[in-house]
C-alpha positions in Angstrom: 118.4 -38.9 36.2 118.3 -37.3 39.5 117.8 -33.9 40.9 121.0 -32.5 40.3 121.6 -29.1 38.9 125.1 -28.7 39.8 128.2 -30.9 40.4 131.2 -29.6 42.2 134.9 -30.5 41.4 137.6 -30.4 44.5 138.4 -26.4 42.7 134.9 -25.2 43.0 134.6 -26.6 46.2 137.7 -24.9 47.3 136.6 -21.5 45.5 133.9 -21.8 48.0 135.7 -22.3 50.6 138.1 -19.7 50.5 135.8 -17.1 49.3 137.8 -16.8 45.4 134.0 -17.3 43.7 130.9 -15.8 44.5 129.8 -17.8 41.2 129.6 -21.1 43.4 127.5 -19.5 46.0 125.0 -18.3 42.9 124.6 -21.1 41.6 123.6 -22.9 44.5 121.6 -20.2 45.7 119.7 -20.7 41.9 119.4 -24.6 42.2 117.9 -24.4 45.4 115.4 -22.0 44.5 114.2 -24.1 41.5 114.3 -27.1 43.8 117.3 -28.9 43.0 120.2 -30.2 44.5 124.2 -29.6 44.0 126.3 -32.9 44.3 129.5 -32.8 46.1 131.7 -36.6 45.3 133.5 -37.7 47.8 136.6 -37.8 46.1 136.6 -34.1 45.0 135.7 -32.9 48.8 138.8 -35.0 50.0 140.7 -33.1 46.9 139.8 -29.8 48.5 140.5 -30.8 51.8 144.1 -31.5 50.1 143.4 -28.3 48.6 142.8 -26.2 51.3 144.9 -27.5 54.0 144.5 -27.3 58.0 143.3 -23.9 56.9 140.4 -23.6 59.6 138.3 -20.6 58.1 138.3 -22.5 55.1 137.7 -26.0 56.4 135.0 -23.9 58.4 133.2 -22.6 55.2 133.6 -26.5 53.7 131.5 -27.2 56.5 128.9 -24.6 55.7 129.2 -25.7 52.0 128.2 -29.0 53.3 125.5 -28.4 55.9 123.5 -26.3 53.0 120.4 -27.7 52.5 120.4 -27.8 48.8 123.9 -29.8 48.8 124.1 -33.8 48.6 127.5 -35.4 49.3 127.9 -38.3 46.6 129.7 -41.7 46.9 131.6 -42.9 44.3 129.8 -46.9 43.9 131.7 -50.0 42.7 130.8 -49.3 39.4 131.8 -45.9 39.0 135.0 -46.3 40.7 136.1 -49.1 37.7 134.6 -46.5 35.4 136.9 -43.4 37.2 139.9 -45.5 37.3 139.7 -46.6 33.6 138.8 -42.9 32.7 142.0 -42.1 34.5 144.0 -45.1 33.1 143.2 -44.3 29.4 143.9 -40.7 29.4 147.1 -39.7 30.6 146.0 -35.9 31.1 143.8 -37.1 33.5 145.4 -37.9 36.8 143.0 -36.9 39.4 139.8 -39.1 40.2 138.0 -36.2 41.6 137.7 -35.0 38.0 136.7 -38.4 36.3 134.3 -38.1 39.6 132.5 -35.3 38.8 132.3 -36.3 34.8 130.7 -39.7 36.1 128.4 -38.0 38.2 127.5 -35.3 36.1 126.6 -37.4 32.8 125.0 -39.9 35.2 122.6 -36.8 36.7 122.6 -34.9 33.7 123.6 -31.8 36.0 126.1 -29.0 35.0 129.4 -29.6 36.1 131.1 -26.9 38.2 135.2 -26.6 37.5 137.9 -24.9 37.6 139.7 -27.6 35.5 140.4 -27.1 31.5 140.2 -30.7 31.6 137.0 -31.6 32.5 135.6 -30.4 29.1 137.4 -32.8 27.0 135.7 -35.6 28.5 132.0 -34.4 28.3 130.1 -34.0 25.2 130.6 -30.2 23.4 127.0 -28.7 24.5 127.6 -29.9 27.8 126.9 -27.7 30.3 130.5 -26.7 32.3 130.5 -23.5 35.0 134.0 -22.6 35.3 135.0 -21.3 38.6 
């Protein structure tokens, strides 16, 4: 376990960044006054960036997201990125490896994961906790 509260897919990111959800801005506002952290993969931030486009008050506010003291970038490892791909391989609905990113990271932190995919709560367990954005 680690000290994430939160984990951010490429839509909540993007929410974020575009101003869309002041829900995202709560919750990190709540993890960081309970002293815990919100992880951002890698793969979902390059997601939003496909998002978001050469938008550059958005890409501005990424920045922000990212500078926040409470907020943790998180590489996908060797390991997890067999796991993603697999995830990804085996389940046809799911095509994008931010989502199988944030599932990974989010069962292996035992953090709430942050979405604004229907998807994401098929592959975690049914009392899991999933903040949709």
């Amino acid at each position: 376990m680690t000290d994430f509260a939160l984990v951010l897919d490429a839509g909540a990111i993007a929410a974020y960044a575009t101003g869309g959800a002041e829900i995202v801005g709560t919750h990190l506002v709540g993890a960081d006054m309970i002293g815990m952290h919100a992880a951002v993969p890698t793969t979902c931030l390059a997601e939003a960036y496909a998002i978001l486009g050469p938008k550059p008050e958005a890409v501005q506010r990424v920045r922000l997201l990212l500078a926040l003291p409470c907020v943790r970038t998180v590489p996908m490892l060797p390991g997890q990125a067999r796991a993603a791909g697999l995830l990804c391989h085996d389940h046809a609905d799911l095509t994008r490896l931010g989502i199988a990113h944030t599932i990974i990271t989010a069962v292996s932190s035992g953090a709430a994961a942050m979405t604004s995919s229907p998807l994401i709560g098929d592959y975690l367990p049914a009392e899991w906790p999933i903040i949709t954005v």
